[in-house]
C-alpha positions as CSV (number, residue, x, y, z in Angstrom):
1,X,0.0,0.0,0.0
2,X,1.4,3.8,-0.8
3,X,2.3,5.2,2.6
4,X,0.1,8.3,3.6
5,X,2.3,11.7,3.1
6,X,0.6,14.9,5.3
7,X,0.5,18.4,3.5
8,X,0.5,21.5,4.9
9,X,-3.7,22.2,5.5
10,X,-3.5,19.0,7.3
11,X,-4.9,16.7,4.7
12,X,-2.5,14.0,3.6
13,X,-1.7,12.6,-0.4
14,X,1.0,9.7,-1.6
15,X,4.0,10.1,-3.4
16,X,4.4,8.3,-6.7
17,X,7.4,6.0,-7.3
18,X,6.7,5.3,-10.9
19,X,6.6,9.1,-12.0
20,X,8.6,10.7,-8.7
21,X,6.0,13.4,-8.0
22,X,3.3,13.9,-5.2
23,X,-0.4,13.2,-6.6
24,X,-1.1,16.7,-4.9
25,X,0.8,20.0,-3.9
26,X,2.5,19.3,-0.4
27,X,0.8,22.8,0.4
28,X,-2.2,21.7,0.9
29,X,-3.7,18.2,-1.1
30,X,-7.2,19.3,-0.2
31,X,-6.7,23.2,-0.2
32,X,-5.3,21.9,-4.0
33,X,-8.8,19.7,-5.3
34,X,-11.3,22.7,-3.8
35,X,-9.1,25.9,-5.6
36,X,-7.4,24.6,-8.9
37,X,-10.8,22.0,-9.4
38,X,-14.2,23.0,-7.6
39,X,-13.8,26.6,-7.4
40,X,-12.2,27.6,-11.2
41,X,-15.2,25.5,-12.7
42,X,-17.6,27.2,-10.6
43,X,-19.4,24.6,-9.1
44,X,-21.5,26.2,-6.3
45,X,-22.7,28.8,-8.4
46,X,-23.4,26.6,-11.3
47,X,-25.5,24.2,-9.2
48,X,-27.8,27.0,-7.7
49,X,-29.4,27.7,-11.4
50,X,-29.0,23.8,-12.8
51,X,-31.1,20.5,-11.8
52,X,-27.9,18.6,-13.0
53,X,-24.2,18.9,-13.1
54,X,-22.3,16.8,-15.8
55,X,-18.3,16.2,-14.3
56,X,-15.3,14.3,-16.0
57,X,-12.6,13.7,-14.0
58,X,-9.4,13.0,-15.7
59,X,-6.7,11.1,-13.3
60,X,-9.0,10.2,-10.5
61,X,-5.9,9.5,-8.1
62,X,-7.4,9.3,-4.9
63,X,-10.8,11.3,-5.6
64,X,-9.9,14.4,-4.0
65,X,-11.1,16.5,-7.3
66,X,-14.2,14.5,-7.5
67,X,-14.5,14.9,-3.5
68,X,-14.3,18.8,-4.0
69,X,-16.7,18.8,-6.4
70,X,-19.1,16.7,-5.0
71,X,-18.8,18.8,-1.7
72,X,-19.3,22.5,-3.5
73,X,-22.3,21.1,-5.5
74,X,-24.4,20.0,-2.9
75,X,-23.2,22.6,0.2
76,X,-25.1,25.1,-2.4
77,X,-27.7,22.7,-3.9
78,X,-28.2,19.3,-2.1
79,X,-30.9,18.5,-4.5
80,X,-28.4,18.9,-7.8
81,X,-27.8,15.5,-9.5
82,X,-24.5,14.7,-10.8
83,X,-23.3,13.0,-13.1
84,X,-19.7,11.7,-12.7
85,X,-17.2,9.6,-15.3
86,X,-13.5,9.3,-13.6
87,X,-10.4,8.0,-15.6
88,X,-7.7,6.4,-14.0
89,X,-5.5,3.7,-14.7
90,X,-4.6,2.4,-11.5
91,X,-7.5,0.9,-9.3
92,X,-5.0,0.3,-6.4
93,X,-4.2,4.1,-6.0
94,X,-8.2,5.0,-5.3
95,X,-8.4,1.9,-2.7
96,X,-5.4,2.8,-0.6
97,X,-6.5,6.0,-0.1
98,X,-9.7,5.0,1.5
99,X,-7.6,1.8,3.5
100,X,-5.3,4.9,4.5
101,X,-8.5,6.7,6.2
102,X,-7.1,9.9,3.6
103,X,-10.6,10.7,2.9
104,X,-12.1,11.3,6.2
105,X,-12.5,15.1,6.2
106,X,-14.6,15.5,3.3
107,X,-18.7,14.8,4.3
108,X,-20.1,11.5,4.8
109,X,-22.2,11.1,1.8
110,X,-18.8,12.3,-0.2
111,X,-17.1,9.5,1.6
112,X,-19.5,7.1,0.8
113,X,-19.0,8.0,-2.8
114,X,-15.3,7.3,-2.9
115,X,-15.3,4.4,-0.9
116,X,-17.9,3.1,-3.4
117,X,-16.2,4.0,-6.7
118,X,-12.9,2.7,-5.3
119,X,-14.4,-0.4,-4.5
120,X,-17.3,-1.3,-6.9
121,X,-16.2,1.5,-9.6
122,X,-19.7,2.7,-9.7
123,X,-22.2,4.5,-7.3
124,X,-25.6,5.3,-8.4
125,X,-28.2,7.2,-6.2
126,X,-31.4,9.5,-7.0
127,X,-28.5,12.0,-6.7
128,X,-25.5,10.8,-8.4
129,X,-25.1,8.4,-11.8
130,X,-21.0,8.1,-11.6
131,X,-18.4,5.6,-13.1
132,X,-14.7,5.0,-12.4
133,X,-13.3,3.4,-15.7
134,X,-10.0,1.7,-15.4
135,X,-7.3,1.6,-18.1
136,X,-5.1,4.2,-20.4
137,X,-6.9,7.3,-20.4
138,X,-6.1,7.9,-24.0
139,X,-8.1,4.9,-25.0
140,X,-10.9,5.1,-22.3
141,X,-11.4,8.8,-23.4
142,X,-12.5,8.1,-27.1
143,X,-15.8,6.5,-26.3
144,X,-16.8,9.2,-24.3
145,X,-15.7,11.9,-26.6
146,X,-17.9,10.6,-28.8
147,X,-21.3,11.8,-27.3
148,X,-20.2,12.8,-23.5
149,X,-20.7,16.3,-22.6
150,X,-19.5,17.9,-19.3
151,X,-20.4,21.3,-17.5
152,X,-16.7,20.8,-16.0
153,X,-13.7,18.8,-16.7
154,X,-10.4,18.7,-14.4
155,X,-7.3,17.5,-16.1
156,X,-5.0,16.6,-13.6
157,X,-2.3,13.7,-15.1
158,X,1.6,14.1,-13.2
159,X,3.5,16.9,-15.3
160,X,4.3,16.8,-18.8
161,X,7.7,16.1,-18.6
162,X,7.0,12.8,-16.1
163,X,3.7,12.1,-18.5
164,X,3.7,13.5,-21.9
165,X,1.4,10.8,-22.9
166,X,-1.9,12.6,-21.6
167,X,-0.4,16.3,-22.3
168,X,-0.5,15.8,-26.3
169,X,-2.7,17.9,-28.8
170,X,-4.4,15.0,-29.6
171,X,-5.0,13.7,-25.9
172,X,-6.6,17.3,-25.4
173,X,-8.3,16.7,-28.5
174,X,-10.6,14.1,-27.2
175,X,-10.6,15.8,-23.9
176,X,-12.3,19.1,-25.2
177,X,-14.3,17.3,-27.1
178,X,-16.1,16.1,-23.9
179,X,-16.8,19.4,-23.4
180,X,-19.9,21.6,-23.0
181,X,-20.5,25.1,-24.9
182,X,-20.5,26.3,-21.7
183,X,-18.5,24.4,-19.7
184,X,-15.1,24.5,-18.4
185,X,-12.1,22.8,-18.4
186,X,-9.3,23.4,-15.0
187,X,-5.9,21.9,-14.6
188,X,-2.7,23.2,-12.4
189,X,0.0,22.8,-15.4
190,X,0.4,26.8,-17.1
191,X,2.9,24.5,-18.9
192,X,2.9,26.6,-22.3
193,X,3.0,23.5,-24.4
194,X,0.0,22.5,-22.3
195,X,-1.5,25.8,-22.9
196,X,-0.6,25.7,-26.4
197,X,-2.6,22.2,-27.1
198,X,-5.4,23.4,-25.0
199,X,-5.6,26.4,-28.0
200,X,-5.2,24.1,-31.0
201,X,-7.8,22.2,-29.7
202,X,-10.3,25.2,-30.0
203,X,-10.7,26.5,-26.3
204,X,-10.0,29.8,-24.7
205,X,-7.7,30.0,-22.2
206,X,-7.1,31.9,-18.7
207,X,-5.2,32.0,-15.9
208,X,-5.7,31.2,-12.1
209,X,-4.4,31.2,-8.9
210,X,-1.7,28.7,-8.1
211,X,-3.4,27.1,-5.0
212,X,0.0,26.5,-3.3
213,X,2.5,25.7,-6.4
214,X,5.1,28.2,-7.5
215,X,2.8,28.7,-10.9
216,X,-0.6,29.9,-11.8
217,X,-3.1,27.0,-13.2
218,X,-5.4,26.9,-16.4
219,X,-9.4,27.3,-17.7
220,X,-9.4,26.7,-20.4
221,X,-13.8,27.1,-22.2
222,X,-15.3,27.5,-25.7
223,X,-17.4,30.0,-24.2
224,X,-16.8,34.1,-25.0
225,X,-17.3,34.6,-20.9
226,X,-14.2,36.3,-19.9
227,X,-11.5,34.3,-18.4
228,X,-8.7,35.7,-15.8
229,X,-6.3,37.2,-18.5
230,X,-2.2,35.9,-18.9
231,X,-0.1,38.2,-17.6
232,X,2.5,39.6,-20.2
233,X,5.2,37.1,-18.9
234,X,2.4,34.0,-19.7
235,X,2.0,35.7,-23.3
236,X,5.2,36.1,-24.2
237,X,5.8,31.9,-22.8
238,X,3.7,31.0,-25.7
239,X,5.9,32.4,-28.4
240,X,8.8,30.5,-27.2
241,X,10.2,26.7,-28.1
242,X,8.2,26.0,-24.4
243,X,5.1,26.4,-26.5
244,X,6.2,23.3,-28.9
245,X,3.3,20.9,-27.8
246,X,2.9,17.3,-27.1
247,X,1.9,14.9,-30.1
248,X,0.6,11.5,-30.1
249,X,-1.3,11.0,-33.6
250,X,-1.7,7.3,-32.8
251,X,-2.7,8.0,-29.2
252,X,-0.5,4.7,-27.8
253,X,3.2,6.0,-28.0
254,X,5.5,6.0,-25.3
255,X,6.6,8.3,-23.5
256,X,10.4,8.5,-24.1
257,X,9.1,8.6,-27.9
258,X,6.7,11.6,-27.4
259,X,9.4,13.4,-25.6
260,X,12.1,12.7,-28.0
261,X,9.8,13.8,-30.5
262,X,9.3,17.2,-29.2
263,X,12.3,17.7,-28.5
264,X,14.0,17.5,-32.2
265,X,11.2,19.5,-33.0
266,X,12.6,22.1,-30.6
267,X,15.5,22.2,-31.9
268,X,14.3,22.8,-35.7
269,X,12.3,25.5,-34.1
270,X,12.3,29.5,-34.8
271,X,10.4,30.0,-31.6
272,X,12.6,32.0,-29.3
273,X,15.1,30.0,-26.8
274,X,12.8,29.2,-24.0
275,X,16.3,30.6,-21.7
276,X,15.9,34.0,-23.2
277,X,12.7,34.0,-22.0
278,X,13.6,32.9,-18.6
279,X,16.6,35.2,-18.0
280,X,14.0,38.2,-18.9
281,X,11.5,37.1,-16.6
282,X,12.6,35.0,-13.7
């Protein structure tokens, strides 16, 4: 079992061995789910005018973004219904977090939820129609693109550069395609290839507060509603060799190959040096 790891708001998260990162920030792994997640999709306030909230949740982990958003709908609305489909491809990660009693802060009927998903993968109540679907999330993901529309989505795979696989133009391709009109998209990487692939794959993007990491976060919507602007030192990220995106066209390299192939694309690249960029600005 992964060995509980306490953050700073008092909540605790696992580190992973396999990519050598924390699932959350050590600031705070709840503080994290409620601010990057529940809050930048707008949850509460969505759930006060809507019968029915539509989430995908992309890299379940151990819930926590599901948890958040689960807690914000029904705090403003208890009488909301969600609907929930969670990708993750390790079942064992969502189980030792409830073994590891990681989820007791959140309310009980949230609890029950995770405990339920971890365990039977599904939960389905008058209030809740939800589905934790096990396997590579850029083969999971296609079925749903096809005809699964969510009021929010909440990308949250390990970094690009520790998984490029679920960072590429064409992962974020499917993603956005699950995508309301209306909705909106959160994740905590202002990674500017990230950024970039979220634009080529037709949405808007913003930026938010950085919920205890060093950088800002991204929404990302198809919607003309105005999104927290990029600073000048965010705009001028894009137009550097940063900016070169993830690609996947097959959707099943590996890694090492996506990486290797961005990176000779860098280097062929008349984007600026990403160094100049940094010497300006940090």
């Amino acid at each position: 079992m992964l060995t509980p790891l306490p953050t700073a708001d008092g909540s605790s998260t696992f580190f992973s061995a396999e990519f050598g990162e924390w699932f959350h920030s050590r600031q705070g792994a709840y503080t994290e789910a409620q601010q990057t997640y529940a809050v930048v999709t707008q949850l509460a306030q969505r759930s006060q005018t809507a019968s029915e909230l539509v989430l995908l949740d992309v890299c379940y982990g151990l819930g926590f973004n599901t948890a958040a958003a689960l807690t914000a709908i029904w705090q403003a609305n208890p009488d909301c219904r969600v609907v929930l489909r969670a990708l993750e491809i390790d079942a064992q990660v969502p189980r030792d977090a409830i073994a590891a009693s990681l989820i007791i802060h959140w309310p009980p009927p949230v609890q029950t939820v995770l405990a339920a998903l971890a365990t039977e993968h599904r939960c389905n109540t008058p209030l809740l129609e939800a589905q934790l679907i096990i396997g590579d999330a850029r083969q999971t993901i296609q079925p749903l693109a096809a005809s699964y529309q969510a009021d929010a989505i909440f990308l949250d795979p390990f970094s690009p550069p520790r998984c490029p696989q679920l960072w590429t133009v064409e992962f974020i391709q499917q993603v956005a395609r699950c995508l309301k009109p209306a909705g909106r998209l959160a994740t905590y990487s202002c990674a500017a290839a990230v950024r970039t692939a979220l634009l080529q794959a037709g949405l808007r993007i913003g930026s938010t507060p950085a919920a205890g990491r060093r950088w800002p976060g991204t929404v990302a919507s198809y919607a003309a509603e105005p999104l927290p602007p990029l600073s000048q030192q965010e705009q001028e990220h894009l137009k550097t060799r940063a900016a070169v995106p993830y690609r996947d066209p097959t959707l099943s390299a590996p890694a090492a190959e996506i990486v290797a192939a961005r990176q000779q694309v860098q280097q062929q690249s008349a984007l600026e040096p990403t160094g100049r960029w940094r010497r300006r600005w940090l």
